[in-house]
N, CA, C and O atoms as CSV, one atom per row, in Angstrom:
chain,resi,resn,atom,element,x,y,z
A,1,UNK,N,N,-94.737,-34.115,-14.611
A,1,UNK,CA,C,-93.334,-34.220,-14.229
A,1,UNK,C,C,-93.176,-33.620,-12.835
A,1,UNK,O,O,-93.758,-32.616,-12.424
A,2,UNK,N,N,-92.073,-34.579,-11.988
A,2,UNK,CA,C,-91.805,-33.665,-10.808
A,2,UNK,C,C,-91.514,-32.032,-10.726
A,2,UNK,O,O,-90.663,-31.463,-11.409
A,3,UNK,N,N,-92.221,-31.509,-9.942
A,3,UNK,CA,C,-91.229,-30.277,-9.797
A,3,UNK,C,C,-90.361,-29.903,-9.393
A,3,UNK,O,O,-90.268,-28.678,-9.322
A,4,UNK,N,N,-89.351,-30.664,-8.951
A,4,UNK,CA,C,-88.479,-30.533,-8.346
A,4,UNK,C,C,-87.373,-31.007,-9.354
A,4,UNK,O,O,-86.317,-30.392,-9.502
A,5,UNK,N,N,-87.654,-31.981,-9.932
A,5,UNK,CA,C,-86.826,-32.337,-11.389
A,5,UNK,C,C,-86.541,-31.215,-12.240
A,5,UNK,O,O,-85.466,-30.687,-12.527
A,6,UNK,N,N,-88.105,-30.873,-12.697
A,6,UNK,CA,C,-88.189,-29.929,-13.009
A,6,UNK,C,C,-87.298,-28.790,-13.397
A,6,UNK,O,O,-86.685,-28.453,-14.410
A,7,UNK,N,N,-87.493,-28.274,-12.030
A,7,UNK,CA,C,-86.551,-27.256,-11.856
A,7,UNK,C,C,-84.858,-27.534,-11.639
A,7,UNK,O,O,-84.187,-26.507,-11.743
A,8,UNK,N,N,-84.138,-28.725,-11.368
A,8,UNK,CA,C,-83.133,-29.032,-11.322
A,8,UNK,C,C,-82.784,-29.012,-13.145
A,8,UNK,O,O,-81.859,-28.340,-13.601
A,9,UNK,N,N,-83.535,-29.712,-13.860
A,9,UNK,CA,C,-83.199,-29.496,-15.038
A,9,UNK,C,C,-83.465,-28.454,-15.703
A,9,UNK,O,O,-82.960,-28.398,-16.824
A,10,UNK,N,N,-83.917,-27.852,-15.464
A,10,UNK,CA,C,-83.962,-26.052,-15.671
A,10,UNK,C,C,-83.079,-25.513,-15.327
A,10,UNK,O,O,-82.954,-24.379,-15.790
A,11,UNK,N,N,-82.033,-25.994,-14.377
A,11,UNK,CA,C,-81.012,-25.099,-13.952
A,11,UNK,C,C,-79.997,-25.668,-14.622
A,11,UNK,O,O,-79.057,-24.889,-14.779
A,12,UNK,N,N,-79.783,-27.108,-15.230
A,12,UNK,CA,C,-79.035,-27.655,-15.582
A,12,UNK,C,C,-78.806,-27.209,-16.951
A,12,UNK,O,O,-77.711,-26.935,-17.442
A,13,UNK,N,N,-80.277,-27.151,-17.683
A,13,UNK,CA,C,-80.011,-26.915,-19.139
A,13,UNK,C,C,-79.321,-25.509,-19.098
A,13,UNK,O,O,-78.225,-25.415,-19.650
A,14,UNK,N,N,-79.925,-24.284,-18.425
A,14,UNK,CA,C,-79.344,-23.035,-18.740
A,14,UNK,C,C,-77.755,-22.918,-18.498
A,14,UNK,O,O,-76.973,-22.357,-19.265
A,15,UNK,N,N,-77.323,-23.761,-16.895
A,15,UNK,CA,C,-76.007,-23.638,-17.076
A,15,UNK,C,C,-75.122,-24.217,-18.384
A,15,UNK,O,O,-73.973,-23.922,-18.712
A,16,UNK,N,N,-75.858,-24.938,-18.871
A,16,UNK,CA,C,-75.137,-26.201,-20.047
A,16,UNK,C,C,-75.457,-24.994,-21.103
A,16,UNK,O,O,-74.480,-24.941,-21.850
A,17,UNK,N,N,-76.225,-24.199,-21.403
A,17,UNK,CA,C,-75.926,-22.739,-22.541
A,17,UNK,C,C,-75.061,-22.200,-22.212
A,17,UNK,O,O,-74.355,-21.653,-23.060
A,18,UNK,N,N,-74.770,-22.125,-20.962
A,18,UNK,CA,C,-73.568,-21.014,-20.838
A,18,UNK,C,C,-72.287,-21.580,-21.114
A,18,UNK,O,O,-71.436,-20.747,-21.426
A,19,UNK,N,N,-71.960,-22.648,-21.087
A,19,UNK,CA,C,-70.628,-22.925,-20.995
A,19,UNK,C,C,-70.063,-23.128,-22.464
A,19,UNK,O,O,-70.636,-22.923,-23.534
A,20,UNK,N,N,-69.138,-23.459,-22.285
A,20,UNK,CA,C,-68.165,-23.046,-23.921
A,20,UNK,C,C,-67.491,-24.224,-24.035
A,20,UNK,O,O,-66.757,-24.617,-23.128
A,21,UNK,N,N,-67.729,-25.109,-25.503
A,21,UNK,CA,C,-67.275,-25.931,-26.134
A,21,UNK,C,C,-67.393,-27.451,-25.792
A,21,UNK,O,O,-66.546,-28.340,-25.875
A,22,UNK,N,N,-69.214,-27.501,-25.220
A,22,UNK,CA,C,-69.716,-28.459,-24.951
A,22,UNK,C,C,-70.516,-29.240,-26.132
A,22,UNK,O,O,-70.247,-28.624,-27.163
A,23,UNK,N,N,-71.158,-30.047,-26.357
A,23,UNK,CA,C,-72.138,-30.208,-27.276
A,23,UNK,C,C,-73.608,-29.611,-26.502
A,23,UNK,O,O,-74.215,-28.622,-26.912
A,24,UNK,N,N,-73.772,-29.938,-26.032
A,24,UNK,CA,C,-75.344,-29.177,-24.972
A,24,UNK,C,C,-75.039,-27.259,-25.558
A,24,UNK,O,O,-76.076,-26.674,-25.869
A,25,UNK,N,N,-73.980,-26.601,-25.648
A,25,UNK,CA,C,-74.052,-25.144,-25.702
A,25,UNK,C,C,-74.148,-25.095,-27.289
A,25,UNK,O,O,-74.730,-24.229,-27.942
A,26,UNK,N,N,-73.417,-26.269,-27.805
A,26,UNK,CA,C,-73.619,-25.776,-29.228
A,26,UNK,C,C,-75.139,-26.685,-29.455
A,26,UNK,O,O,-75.772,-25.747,-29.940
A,27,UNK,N,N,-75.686,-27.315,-29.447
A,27,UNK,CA,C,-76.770,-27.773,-29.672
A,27,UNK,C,C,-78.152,-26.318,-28.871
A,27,UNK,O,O,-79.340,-26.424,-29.177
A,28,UNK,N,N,-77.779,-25.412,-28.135
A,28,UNK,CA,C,-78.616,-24.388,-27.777
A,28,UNK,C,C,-78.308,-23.139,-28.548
A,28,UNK,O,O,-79.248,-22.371,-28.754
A,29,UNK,N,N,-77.073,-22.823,-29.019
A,29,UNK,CA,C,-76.803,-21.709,-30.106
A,29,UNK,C,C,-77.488,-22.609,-31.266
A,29,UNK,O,O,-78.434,-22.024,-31.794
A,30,UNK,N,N,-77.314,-23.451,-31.601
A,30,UNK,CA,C,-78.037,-23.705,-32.839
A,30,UNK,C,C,-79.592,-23.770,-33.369
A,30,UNK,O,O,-79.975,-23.820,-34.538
A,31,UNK,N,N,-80.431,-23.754,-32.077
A,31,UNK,CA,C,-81.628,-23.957,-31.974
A,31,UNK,C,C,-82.388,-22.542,-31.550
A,31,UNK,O,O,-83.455,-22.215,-32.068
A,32,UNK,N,N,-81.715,-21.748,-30.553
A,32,UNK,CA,C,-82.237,-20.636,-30.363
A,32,UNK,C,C,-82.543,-19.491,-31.518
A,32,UNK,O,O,-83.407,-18.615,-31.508
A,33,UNK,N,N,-81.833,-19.706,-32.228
A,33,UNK,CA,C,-81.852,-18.840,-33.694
A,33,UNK,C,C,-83.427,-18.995,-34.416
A,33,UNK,O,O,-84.246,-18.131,-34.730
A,34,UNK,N,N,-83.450,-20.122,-34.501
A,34,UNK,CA,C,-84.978,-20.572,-35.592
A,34,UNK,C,C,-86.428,-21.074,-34.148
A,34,UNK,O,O,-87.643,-20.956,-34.305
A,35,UNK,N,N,-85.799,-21.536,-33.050
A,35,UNK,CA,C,-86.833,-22.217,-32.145
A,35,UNK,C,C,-86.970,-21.024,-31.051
A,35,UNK,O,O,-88.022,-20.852,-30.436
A,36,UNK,N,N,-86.046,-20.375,-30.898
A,36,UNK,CA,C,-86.689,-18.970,-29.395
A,36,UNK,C,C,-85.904,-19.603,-28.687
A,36,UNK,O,O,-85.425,-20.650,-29.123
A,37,UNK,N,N,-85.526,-19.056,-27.227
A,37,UNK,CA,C,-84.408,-19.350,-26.131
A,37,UNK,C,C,-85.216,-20.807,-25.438
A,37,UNK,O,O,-84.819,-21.952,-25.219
A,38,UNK,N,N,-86.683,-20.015,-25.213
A,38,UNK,CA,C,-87.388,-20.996,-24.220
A,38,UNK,C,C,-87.459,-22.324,-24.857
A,38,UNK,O,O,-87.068,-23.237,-24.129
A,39,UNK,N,N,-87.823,-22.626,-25.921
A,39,UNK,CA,C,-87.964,-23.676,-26.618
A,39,UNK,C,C,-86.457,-24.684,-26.492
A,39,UNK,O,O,-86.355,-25.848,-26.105
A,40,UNK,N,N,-85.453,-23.787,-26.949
A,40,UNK,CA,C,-84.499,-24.336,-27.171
A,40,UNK,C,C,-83.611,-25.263,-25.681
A,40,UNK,O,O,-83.050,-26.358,-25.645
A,41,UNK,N,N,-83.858,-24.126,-24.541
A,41,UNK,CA,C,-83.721,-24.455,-23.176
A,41,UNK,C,C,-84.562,-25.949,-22.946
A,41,UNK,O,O,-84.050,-26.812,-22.234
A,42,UNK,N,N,-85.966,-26.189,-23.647
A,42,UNK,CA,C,-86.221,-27.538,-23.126
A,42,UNK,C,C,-86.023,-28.979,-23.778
A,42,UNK,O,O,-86.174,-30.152,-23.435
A,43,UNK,N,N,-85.477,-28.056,-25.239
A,43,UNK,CA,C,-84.493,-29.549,-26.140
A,43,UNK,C,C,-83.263,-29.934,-24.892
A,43,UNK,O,O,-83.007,-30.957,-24.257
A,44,UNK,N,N,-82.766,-28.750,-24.923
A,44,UNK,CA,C,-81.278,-29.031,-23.723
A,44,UNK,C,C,-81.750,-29.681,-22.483
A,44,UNK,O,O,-81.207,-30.744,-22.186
A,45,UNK,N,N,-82.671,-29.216,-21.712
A,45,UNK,CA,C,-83.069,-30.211,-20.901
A,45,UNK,C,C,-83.453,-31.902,-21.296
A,45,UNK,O,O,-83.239,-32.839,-20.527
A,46,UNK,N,N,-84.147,-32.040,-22.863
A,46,UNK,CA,C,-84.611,-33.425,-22.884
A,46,UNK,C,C,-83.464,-33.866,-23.672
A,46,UNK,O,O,-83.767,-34.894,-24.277
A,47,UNK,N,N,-82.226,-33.481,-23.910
A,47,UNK,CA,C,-81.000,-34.353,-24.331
A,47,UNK,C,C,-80.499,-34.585,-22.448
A,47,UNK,O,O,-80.563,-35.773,-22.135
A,48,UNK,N,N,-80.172,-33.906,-21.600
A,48,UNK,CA,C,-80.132,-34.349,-20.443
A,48,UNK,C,C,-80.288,-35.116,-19.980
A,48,UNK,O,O,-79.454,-35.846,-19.445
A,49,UNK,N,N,-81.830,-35.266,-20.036
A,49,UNK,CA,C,-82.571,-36.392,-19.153
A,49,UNK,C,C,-82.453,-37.537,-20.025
A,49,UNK,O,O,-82.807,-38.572,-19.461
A,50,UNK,N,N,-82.019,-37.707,-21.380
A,50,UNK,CA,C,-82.052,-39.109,-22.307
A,50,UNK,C,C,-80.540,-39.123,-21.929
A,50,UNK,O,O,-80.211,-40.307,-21.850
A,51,UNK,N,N,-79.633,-38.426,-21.700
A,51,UNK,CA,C,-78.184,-38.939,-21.348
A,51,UNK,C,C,-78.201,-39.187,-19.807
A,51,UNK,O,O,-77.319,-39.971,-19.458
A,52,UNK,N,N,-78.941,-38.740,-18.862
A,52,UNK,CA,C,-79.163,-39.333,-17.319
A,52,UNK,C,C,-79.534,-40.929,-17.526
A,52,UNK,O,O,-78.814,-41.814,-17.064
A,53,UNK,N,N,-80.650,-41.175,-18.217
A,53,UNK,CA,C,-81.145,-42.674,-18.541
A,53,UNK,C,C,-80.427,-43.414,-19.174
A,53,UNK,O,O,-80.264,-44.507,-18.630
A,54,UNK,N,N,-79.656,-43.197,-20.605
A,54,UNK,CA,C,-79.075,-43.946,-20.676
A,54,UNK,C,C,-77.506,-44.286,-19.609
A,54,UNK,O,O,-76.838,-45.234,-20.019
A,55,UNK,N,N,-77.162,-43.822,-18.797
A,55,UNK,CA,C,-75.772,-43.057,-18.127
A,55,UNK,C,C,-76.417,-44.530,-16.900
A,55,UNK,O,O,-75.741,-45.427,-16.396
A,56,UNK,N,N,-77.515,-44.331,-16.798
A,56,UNK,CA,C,-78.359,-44.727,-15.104
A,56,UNK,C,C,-78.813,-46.366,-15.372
A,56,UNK,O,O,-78.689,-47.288,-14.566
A,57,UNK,N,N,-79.438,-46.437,-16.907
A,57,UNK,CA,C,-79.704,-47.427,-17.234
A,57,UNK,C,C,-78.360,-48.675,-17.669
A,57,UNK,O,O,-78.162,-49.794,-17.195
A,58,UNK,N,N,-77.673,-47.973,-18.663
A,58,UNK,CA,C,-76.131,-48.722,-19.298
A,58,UNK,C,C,-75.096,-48.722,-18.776
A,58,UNK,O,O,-74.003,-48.914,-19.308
A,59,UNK,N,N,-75.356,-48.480,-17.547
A,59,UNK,CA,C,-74.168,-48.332,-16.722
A,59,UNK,C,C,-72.604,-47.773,-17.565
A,59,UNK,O,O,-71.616,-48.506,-17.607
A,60,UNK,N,N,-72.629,-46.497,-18.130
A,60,UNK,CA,C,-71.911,-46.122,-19.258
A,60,UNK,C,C,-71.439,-44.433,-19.108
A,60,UNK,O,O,-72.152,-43.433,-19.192
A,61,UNK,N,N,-70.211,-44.526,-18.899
A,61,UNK,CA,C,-69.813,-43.149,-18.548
A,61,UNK,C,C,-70.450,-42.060,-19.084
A,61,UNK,O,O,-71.119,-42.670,-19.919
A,62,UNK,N,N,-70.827,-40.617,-19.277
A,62,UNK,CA,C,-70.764,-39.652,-19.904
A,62,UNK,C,C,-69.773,-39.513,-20.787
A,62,UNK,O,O,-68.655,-39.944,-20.505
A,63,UNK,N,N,-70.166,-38.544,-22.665
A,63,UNK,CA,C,-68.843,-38.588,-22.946
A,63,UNK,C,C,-69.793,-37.785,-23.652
A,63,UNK,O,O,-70.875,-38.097,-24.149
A,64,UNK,N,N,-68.857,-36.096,-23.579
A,64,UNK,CA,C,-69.251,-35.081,-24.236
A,64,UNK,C,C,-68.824,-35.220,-26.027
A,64,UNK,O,O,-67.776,-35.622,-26.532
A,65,UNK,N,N,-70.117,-34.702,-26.697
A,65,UNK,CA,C,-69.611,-35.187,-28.716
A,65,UNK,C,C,-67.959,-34.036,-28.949
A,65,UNK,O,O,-66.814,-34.061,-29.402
A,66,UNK,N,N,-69.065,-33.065,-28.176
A,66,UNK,CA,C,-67.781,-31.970,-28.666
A,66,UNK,C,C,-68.657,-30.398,-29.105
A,66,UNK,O,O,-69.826,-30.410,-29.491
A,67,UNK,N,N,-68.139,-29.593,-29.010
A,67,UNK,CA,C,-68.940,-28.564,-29.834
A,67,UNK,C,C,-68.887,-28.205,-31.378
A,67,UNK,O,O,-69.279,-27.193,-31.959
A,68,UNK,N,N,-68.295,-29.323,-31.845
A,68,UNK,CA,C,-67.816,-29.326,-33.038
A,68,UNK,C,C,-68.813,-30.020,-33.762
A,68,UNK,O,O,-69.155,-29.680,-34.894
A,69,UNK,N,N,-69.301,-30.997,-33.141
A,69,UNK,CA,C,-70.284,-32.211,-33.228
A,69,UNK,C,C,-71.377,-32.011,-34.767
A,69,UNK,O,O,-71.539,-32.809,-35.691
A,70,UNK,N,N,-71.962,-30.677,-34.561
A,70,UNK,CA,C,-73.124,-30.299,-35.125
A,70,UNK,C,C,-72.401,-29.589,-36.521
A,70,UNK,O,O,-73.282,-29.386,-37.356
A,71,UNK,N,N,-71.804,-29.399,-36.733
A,71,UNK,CA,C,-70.530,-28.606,-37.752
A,71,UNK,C,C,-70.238,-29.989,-38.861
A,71,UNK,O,O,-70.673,-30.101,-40.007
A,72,UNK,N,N,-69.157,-31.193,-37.922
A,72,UNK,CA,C,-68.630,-32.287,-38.508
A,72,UNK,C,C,-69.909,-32.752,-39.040
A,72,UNK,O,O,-69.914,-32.614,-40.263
A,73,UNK,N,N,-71.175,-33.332,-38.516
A,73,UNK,CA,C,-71.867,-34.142,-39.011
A,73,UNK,C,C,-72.826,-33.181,-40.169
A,73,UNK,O,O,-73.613,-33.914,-40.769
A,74,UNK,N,N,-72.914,-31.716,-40.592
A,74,UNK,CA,C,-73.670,-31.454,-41.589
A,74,UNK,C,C,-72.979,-31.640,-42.947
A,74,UNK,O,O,-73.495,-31.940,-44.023
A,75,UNK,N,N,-70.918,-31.248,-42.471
A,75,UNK,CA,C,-69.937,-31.383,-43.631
A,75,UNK,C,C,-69.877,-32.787,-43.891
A,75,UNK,O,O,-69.459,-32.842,-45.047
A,76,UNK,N,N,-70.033,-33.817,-43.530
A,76,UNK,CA,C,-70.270,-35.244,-43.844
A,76,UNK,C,C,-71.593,-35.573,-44.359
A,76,UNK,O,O,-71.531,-36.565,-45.085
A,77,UNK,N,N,-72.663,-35.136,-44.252
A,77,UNK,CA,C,-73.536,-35.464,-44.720
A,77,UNK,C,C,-73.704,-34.796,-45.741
A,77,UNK,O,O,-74.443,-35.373,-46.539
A,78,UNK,N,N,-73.231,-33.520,-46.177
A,78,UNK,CA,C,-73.256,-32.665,-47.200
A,78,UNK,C,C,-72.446,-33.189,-48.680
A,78,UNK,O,O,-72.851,-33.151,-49.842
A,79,UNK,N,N,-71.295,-33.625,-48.174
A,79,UNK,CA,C,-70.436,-34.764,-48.776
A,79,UNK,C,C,-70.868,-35.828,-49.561
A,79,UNK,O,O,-70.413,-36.270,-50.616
A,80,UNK,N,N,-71.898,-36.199,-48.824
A,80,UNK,CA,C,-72.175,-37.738,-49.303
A,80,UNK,C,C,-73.026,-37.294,-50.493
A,80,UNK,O,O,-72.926,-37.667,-51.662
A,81,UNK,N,N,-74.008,-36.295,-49.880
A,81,UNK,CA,C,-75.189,-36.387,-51.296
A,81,UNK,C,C,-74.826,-35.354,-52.323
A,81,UNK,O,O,-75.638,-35.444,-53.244
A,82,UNK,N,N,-73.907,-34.372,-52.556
A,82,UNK,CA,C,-73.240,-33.909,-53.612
A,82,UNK,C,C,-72.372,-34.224,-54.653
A,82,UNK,O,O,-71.171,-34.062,-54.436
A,83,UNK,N,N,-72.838,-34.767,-56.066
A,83,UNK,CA,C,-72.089,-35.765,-56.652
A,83,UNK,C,C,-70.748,-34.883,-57.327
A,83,UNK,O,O,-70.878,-33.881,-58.031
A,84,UNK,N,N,-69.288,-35.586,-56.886
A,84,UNK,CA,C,-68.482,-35.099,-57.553
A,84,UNK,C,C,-68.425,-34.768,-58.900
A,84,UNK,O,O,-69.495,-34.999,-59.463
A,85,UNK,N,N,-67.156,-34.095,-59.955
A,85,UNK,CA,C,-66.980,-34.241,-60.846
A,85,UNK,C,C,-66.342,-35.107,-61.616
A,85,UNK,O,O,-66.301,-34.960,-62.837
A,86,UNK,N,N,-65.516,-36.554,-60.711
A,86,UNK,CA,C,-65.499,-37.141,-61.009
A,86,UNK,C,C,-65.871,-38.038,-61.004
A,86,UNK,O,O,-65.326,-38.759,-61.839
A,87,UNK,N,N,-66.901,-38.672,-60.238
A,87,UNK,CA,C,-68.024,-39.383,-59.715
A,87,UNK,C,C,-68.481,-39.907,-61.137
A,87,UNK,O,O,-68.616,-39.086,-62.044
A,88,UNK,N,N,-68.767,-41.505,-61.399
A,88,UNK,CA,C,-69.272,-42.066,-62.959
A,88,UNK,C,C,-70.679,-41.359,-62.907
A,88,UNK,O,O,-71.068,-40.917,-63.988
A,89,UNK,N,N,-71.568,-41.170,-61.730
A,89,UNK,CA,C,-73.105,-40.629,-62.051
A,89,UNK,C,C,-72.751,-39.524,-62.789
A,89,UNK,O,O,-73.515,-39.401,-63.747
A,90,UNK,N,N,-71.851,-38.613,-62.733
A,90,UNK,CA,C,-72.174,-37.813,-63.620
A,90,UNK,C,C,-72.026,-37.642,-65.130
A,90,UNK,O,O,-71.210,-38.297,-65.778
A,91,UNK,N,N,-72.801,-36.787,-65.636
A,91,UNK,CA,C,-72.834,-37.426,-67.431
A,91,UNK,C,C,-72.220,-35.612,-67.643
A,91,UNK,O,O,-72.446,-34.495,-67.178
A,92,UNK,N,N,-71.405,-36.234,-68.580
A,92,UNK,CA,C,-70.876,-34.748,-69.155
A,92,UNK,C,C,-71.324,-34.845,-71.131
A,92,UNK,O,O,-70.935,-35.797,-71.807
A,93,UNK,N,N,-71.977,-33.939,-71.597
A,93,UNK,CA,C,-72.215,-34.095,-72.875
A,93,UNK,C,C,-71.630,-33.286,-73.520
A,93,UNK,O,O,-71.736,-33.281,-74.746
């Protein structure tokens, strides 16, 4: 990889931790916990560079998820595979 990229996205990902109520800051609080800072700093860089390409390639604005992003989609998926109590799968004897 260039170094000069490189390092532009090195500066990019860390500023994108710092800021508040992005998806990039919550996608780095969420990862630094179980993956280490450094690790997590180069997920944030390679969501970057896949939103530069598609942005460069699709001719397609930027559009931040939200910092909420990672929250909404575990309570929806959590949803789906927990069978209600009134749900017919369940058997009551």
């Amino acid at each position: 990889m260039n170094a000069w990229l490189k390092g532009a996205l090195g500066n990019a990902a860390a500023a994108a931790a710092r800021s508040k109520n992005t998806y990039l800051a919550a996608q780095f609080r969420r990862l630094v916990g179980h993956r280490g800072k450094k690790r997590a700093l180069v997920a944030v860089e390679h969501s970057i560079l896949v939103a530069v390409w598609h942005i460069l390639t699709g001719d397609t604005p930027y559009q931040d998820l939200g910092a909420d992003h990672f929250i909404n989609r575990i309570r929806k998926s959590r949803q789906t595979r927990r069978p209600s109590a009134n749900s017919p799968s369940s058997t009551t004897t």
